[in-house]
C-alpha positions as CSV (number, residue, x, y, z in Angstrom):
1,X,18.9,28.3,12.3
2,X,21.5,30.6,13.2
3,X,22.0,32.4,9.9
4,X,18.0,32.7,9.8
5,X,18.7,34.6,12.9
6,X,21.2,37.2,11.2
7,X,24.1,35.3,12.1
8,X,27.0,35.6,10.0
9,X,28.2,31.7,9.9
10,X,31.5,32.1,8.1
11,X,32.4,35.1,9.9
12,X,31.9,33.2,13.1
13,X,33.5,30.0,11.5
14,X,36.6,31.6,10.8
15,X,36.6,33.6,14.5
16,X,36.3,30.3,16.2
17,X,38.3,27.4,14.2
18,X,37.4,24.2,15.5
19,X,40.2,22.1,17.0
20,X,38.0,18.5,17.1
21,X,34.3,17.3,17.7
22,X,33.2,14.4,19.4
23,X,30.4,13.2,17.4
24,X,26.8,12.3,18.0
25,X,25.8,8.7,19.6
26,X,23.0,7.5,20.3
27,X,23.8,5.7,23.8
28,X,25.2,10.1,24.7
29,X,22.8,11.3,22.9
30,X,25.0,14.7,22.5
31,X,27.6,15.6,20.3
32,X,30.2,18.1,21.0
33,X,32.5,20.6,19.0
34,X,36.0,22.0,20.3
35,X,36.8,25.3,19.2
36,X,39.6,28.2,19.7
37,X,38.0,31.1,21.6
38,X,40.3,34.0,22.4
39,X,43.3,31.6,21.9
40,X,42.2,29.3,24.6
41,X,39.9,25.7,23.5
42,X,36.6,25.5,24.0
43,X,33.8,22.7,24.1
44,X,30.1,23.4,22.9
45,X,28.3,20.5,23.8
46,X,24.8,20.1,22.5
47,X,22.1,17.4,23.1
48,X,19.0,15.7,24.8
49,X,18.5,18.4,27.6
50,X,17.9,16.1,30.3
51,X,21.5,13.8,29.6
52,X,23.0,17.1,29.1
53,X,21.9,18.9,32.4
54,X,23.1,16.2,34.2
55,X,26.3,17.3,33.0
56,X,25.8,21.1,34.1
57,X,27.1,22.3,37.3
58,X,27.1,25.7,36.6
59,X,24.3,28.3,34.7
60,X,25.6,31.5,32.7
61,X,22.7,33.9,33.4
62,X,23.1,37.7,32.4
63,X,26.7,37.2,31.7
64,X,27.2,35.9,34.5
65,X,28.2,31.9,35.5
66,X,26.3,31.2,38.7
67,X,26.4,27.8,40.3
68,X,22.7,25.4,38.4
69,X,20.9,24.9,41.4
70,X,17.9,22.2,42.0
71,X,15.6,25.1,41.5
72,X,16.7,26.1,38.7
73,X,17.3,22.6,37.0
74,X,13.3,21.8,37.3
75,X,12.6,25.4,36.0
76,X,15.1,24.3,32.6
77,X,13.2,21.2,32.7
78,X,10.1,22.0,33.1
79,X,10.9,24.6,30.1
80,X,11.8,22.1,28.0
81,X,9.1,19.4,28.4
82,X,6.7,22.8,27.6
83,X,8.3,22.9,24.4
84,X,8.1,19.4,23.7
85,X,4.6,19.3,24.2
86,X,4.2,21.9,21.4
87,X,6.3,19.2,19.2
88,X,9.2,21.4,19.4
89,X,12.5,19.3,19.1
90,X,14.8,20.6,22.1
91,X,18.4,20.8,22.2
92,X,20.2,21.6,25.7
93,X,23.0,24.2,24.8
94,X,26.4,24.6,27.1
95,X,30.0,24.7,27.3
96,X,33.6,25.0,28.8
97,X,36.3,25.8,28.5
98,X,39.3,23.4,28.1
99,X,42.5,23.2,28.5
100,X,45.4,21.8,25.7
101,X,47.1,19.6,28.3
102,X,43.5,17.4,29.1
103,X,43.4,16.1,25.9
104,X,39.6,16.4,24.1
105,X,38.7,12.6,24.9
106,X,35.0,12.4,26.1
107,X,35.9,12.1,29.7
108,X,37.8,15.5,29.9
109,X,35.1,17.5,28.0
110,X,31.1,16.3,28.7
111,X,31.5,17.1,32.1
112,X,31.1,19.8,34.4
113,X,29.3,22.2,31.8
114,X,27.9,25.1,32.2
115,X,24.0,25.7,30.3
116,X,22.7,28.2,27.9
117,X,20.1,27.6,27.5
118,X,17.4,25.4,25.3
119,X,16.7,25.6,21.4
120,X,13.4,24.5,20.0
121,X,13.3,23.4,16.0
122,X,9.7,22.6,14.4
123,X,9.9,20.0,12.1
124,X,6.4,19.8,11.2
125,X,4.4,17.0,9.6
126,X,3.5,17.3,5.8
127,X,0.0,18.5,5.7
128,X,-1.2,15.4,3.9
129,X,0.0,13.1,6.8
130,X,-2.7,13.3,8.8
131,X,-5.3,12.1,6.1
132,X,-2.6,9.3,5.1
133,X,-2.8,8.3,8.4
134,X,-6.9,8.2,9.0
135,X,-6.5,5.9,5.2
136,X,-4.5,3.5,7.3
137,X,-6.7,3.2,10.3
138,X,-9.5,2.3,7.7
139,X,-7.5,0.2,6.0
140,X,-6.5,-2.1,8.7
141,X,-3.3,-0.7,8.7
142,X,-1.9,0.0,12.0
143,X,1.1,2.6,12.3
144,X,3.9,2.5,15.1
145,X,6.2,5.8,15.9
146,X,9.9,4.8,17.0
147,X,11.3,7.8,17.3
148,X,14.6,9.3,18.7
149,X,12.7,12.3,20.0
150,X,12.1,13.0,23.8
151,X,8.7,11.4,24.5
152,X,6.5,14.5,24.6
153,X,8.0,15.9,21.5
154,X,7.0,12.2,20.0
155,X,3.4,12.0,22.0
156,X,2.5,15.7,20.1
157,X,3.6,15.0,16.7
158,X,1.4,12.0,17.3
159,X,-1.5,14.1,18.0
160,X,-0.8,16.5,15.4
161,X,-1.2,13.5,12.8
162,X,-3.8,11.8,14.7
163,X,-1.8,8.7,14.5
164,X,-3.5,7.1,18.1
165,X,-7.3,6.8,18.4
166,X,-7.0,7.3,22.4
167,X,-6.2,10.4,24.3
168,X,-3.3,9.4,26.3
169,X,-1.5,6.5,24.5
170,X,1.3,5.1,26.4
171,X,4.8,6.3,26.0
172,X,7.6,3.6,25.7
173,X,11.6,4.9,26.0
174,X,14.2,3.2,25.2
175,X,15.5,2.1,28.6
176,X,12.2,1.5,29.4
177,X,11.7,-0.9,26.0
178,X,15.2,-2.6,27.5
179,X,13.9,-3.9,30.2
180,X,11.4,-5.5,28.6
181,X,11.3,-9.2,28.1
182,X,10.4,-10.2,24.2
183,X,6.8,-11.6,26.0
184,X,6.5,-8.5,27.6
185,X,7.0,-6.7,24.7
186,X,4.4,-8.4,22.1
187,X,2.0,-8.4,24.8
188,X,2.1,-4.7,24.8
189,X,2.3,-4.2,21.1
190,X,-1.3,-6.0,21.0
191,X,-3.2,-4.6,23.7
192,X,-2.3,-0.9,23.9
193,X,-1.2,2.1,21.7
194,X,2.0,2.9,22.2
195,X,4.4,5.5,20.8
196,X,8.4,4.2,21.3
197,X,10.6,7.7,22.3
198,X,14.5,8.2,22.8
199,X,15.1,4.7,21.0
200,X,18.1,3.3,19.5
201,X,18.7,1.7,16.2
202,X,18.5,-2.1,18.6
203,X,15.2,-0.8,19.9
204,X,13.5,-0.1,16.5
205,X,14.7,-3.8,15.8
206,X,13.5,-5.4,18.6
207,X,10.2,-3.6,18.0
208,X,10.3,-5.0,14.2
209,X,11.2,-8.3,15.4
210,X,8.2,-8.7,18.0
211,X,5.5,-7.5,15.1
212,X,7.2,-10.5,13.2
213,X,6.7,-13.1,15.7
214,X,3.3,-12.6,15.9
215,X,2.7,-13.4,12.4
216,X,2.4,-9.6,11.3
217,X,3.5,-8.4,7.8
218,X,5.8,-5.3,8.9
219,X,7.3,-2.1,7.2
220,X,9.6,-0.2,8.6
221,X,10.8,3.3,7.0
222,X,14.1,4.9,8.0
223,X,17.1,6.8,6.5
224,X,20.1,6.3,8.6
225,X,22.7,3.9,8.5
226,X,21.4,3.1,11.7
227,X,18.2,2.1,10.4
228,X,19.4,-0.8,7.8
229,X,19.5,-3.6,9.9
230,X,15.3,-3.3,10.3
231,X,15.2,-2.3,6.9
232,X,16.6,-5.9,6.1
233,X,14.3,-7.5,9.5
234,X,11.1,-5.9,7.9
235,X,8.7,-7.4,5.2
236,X,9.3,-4.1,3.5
237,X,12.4,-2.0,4.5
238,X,11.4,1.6,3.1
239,X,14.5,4.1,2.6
240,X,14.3,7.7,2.2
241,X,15.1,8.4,-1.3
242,X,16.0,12.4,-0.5
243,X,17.5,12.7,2.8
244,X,18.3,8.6,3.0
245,X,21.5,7.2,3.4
246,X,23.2,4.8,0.8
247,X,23.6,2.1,3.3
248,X,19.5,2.2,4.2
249,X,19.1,2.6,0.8
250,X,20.8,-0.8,0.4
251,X,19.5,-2.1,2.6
252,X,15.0,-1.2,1.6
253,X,12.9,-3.5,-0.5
254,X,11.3,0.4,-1.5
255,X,12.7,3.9,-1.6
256,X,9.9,6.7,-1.4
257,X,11.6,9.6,-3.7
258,X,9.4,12.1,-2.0
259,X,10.1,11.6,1.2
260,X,6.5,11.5,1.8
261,X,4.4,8.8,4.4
262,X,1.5,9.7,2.3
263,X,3.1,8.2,-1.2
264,X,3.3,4.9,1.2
265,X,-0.5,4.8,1.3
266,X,-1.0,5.8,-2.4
267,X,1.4,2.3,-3.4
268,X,-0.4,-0.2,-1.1
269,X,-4.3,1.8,-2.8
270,X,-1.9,0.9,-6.0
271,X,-0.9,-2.4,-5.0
272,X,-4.5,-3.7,-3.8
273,X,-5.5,-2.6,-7.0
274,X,-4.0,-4.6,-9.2
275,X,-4.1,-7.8,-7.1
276,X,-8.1,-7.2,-7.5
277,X,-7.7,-6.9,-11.3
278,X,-5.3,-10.0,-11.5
279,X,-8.8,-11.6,-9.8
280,X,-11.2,-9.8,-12.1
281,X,-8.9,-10.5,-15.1
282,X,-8.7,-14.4,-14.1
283,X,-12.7,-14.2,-13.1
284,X,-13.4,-13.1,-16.9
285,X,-11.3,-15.9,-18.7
286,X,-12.4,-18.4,-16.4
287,X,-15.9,-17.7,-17.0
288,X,-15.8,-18.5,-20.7
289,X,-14.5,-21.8,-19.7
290,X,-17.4,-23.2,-18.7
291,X,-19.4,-22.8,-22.5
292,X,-16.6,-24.0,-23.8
293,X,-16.6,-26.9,-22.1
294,X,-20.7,-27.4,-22.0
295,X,-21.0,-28.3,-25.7
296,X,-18.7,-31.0,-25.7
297,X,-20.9,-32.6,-22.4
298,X,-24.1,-31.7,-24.3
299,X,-22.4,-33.7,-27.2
300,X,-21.4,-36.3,-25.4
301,X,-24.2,-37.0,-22.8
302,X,-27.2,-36.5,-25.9
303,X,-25.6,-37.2,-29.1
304,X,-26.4,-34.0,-30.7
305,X,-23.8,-32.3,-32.9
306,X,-20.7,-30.6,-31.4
307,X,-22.1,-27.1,-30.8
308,X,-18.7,-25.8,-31.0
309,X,-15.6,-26.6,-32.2
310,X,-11.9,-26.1,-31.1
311,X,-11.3,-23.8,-33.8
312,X,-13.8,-22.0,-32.8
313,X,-12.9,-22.0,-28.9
314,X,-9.3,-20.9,-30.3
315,X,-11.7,-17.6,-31.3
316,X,-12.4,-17.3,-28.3
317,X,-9.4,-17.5,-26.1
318,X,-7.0,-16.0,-28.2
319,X,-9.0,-13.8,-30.3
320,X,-12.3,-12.3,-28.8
321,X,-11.1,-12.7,-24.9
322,X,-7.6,-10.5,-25.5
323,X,-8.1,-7.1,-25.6
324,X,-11.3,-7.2,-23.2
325,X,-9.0,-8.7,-20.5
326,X,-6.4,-6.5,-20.7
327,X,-8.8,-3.7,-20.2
328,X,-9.7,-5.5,-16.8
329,X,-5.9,-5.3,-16.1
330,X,-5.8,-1.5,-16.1
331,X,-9.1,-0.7,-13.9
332,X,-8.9,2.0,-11.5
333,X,-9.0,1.2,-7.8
334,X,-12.7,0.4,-6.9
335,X,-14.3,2.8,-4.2
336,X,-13.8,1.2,-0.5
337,X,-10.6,-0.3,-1.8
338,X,-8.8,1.1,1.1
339,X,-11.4,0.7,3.5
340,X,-11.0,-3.6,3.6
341,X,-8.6,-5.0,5.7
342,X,-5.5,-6.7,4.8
343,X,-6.4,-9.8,3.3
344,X,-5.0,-13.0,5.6
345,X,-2.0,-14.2,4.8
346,X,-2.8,-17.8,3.6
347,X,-5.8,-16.1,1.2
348,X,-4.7,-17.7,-2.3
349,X,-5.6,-15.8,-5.4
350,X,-7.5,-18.4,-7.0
351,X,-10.0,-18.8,-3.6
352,X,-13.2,-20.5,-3.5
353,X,-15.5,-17.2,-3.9
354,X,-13.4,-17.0,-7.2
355,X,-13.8,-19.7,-8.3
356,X,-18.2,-20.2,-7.3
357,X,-18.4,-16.9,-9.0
358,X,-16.6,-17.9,-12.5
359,X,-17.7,-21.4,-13.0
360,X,-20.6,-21.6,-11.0
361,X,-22.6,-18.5,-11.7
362,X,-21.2,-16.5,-14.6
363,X,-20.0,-19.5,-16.7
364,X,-23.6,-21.3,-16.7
365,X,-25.3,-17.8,-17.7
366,X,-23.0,-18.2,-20.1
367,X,-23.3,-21.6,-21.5
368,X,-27.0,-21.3,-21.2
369,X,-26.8,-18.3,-24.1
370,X,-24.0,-20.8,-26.2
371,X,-26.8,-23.7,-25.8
372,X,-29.3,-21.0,-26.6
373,X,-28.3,-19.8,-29.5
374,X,-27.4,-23.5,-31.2
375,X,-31.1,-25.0,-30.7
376,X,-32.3,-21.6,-31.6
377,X,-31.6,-22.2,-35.1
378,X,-32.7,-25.8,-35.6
379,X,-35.8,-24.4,-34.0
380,X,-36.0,-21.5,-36.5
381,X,-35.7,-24.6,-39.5
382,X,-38.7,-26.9,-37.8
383,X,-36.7,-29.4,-36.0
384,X,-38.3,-30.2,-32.6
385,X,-37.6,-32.9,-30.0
386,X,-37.1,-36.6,-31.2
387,X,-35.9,-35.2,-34.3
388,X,-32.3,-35.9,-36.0
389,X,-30.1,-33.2,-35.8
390,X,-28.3,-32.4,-39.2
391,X,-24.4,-32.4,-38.4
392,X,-23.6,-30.6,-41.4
393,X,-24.4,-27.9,-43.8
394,X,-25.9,-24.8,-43.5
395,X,-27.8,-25.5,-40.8
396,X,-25.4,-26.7,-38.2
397,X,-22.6,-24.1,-39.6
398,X,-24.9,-21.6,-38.6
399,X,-25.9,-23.0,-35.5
400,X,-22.5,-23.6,-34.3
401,X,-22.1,-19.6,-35.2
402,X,-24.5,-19.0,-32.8
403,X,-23.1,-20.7,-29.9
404,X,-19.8,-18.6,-30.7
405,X,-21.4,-15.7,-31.2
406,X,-23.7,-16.3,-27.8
407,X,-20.4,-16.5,-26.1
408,X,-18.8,-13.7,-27.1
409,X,-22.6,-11.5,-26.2
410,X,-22.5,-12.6,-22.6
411,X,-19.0,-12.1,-22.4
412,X,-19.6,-8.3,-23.3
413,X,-21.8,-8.1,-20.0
414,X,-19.2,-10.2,-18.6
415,X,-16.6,-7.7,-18.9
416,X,-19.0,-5.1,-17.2
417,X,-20.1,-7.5,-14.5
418,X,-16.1,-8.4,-13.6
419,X,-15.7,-4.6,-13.3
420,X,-16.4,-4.6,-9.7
421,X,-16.3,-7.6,-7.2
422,X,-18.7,-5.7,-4.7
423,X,-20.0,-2.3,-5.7
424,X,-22.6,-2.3,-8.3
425,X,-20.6,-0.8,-11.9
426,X,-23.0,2.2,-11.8
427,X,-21.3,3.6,-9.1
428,X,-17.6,3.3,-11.0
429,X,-18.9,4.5,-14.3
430,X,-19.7,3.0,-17.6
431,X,-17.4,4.9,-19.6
432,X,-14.8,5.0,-16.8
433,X,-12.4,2.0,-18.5
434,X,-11.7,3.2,-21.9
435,X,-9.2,-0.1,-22.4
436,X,-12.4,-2.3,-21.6
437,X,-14.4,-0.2,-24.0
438,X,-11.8,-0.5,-26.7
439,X,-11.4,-4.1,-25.9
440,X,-15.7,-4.7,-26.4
441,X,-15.3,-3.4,-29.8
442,X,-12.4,-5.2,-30.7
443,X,-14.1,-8.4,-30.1
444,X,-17.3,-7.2,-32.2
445,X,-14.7,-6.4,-34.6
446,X,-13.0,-9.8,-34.5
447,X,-16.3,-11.5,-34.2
448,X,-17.9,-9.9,-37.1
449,X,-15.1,-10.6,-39.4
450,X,-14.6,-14.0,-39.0
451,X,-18.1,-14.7,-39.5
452,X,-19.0,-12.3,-42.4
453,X,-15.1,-13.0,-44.5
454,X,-15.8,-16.4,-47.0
455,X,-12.3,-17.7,-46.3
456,X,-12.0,-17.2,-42.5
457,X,-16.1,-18.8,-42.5
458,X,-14.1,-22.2,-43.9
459,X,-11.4,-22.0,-41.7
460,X,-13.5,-21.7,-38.4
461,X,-16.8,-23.5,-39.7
462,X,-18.6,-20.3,-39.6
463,X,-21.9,-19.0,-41.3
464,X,-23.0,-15.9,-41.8
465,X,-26.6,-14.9,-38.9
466,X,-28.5,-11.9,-39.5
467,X,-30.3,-8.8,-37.4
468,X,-33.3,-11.4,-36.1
469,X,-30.3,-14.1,-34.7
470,X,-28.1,-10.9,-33.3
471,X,-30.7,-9.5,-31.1
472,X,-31.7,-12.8,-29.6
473,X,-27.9,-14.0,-28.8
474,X,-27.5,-9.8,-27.4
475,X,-30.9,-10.4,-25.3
476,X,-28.7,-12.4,-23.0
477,X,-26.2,-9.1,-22.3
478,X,-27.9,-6.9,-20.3
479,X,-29.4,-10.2,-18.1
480,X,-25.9,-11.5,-17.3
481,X,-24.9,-8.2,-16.3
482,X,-28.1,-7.2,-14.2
483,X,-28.0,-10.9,-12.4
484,X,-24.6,-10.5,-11.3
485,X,-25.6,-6.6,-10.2
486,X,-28.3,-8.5,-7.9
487,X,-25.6,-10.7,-6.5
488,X,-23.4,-7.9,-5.6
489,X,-26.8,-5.9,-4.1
490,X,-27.5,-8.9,-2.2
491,X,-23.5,-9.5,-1.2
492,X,-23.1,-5.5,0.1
493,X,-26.2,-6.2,2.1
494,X,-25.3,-9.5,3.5
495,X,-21.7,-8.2,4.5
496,X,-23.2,-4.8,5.6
């Protein structure tokens, strides 16, 4: 600050060596420096203005030292809380002189001190903060400020990144936050807004620890050795990766490289978003299931021929299902993604909506197309009801085809359908998911060769189907996909 002002540092360095330095604490709040003026030691104390003017006895105005009076103190503070309320950080600046027999122990040198005056630094929010902080609010995400700062400086910066929804949210200090039993405590963290100013490392714990007991998943961010033992209290301790210390560093699940609150809010977007593809990847393979297991009911409920075989379900799962699921794996976050709450803590991935939509809508639509597709053909070669059901040859190789085939047609509109959980897949884009389009014709690929190539037809009991068999087992695409748009319609509605 003082070489942006035209102040030569080295020059004054060298004019004034320092002798010692009592360093910054929090419980002080201050820090002071002992230097050699005119041969004679000197101690420039600077800190929280108020702790430091209770220090001051005396006030060096026009070059003068005049004795601080009461008048004069609230004019200096009521200075300094106008600069806080700008979200100015303010340091209280004095000094005295010392002498070589006192000794530069803390006793001998913060006292009696005559003021300078006050410094105000702007350290202002990152423009992005303020939208990173509205993406929490909508995401169910609430936000905390422990700060070290004076309590106005804290309650503007708040403002400034429209981190409270009220207009006067309560301000909690540090001695304040002491005094405070732990019931106390969490019974003000859930009814009001507060912002936590001039706290200590214990405080920001305590805070941490209260948001714990009532069942909350917490991250805390910090940089200073100070900060690691929340770091290790929190669900997720994130460090500063620039200005953060090794020990915090240590100490963090997370370190944020940038620095930057906002990257926070793109890794939970990021995070949310692949915990809904695990779902829509699972959804998918858990889908085709349910015709795999249909046939062998079908065959052993109604004595017909097995419609499909384990070599062919082996086609399936390890062949046709592959790619297409992978492609599920890298979808984009959906729109509204951040707008959900946090999911409960006891939800399991595999819940019961999961599970209703996989095996008890998707899977049927399914099987009905696999089922489809095997009597199709015996119809197509006159058998009808009451009939026997040839159990080899041509015939049944080529029906069993069919209930392959069938399954991997539905999956195609399956893959679309498990796109979205919610939103209807014509608000996220066809052509969005290049890995799921790739995947779709992979599995036409896969498909097509094992039923067209004579030695892989013998392997998997396959027969060849032409254009007219094709376009009834792809008739059942585009109405798997459009059902399951209906549910969703009906699902946004119901919710909305």
């Amino acid at each position: 600050m003082a070489a942006k002002g035209g102040v030569d540092i080295e020059e004054r360095r060298n004019a004034l060596p320092r002798l010692g330095q009592l360093p910054f604490e929090a419980v002080r709040k201050r820090m002071a420096s002992i230097n050699l003026s005119d041969g004679k030691p000197r101690a420039y104390v600077k800190g929280a203005p108020r702790e430091i003017l209770d220090l001051c006895t005396h006030i060096l105005t026009n070059g003068k030292v005049e004795s601080l009076t009461d008048p004069l103190r609230e004019m200096i503070l009521s200075k300094n809380d106008s600069m806080a309320k700008d979200g100015l950080r303010v340091l209280g600046i004095t000094y005295r002189p010392l002498d070589f027999s006192e000794g530069f122990t803390i006793e001998n040198t913060e006292k009696d001190l005559i003021f300078l005056g006050l410094v105000g630094m702007m350290d202002p929010p990152r423009p992005e903060v303020p939208k990173a902080i509205e993406l929490c609010h909508r995401a169910g995400i609430r936000v905390v400020m422990i700060t070290g700062d004076y309590g106005l400086t804290a309650l503007s910066i708040a403002k400034k990144i429209r981190l409270t929804k009220t207009v006067n949210p309560k301000i909690v200090t540090g001695n304040e936050l002491s005094e405070m039993d732990d019931e106390v405590l969490r019974k003000l963290l859930r009814e009001e807004e507060v912002v936590f100013a001039r706290v200590s490392p214990e405080h920001k714990m305590r805070v941490v620890t209260a948001f714990k007991d009532m069942d909350e998943i917490v991250a805390v961010t910090g940089d200073g050795v100070n900060d690691a033992p929340a770091l290790k209290k929190a669900d997720i301790g994130v460090a500063m990766g620039i200005r953060g210390s090794d020990v915090a560093k240590e100490a963090a699940a997370m370190i944020l490289t940038d620095d930057n609150f906002a990257s926070i809010m793109a890794a939970i977007e990021e995070g949310r978003a692949v915990y809904a593809n695990i779902k829509k990847f699972v959804t998918y393979i858990f889908a085709s299931n349910i015709p795999e297991i249909v046939p062998f009911i079908a065959f052993a409920l109604f004595k017909i021929p097995l419609p499909l075989t384990v070599m062919q379900i082996l086609a399936v799962d390890l062949g046709t299902d592959m790619v297409p699921a992978l492609g599920l794996g890298a979808e984009p976050p959906e729109p509204g993604v951040m707008d959900k709450p946090p999911r409960p803590m006891n939800q399991r991935l595999l819940d019961i909506p999961l599970l209703l939509r996989a095996y008890c809508f998707l899977g049927p639509m399914e099987a009905a197309a696999c089922m489809a597709g095997f009597f199709f053909i015996y119809f197509q070669y006159g058998w009808v009801p009451g009939m026997a059901m040839p159990d080899s040859g041509v015939i049944y190789l080529t029906a069993t085809t069919m209930s392959l085939a069938g399954i991997v047609a539905t999956q195609i509109g399956n893959v679309f359908a498990c796109r979205t959980e919610r939103e209807s897949v014509f608000t996220v884009g066809f052509f969005k998911n290049k890995l799921v389009l790739l995947g779709i014709v992979s599995e036409l690929a896969i498909i097509t060769t094992l039923i067209y190539t004579p030695f892989l037809q013998k392997i998997f009991g396959l027969a060849p189907i032409g254009l007219k068999q094709w376009g009834f087992l792809f008739a059942f695409t585009p109405v798997l996909f459009l059902v399951e748009e209906g549910r969703k319609w009906i699902v946004r509605n119901w919710h909305s």
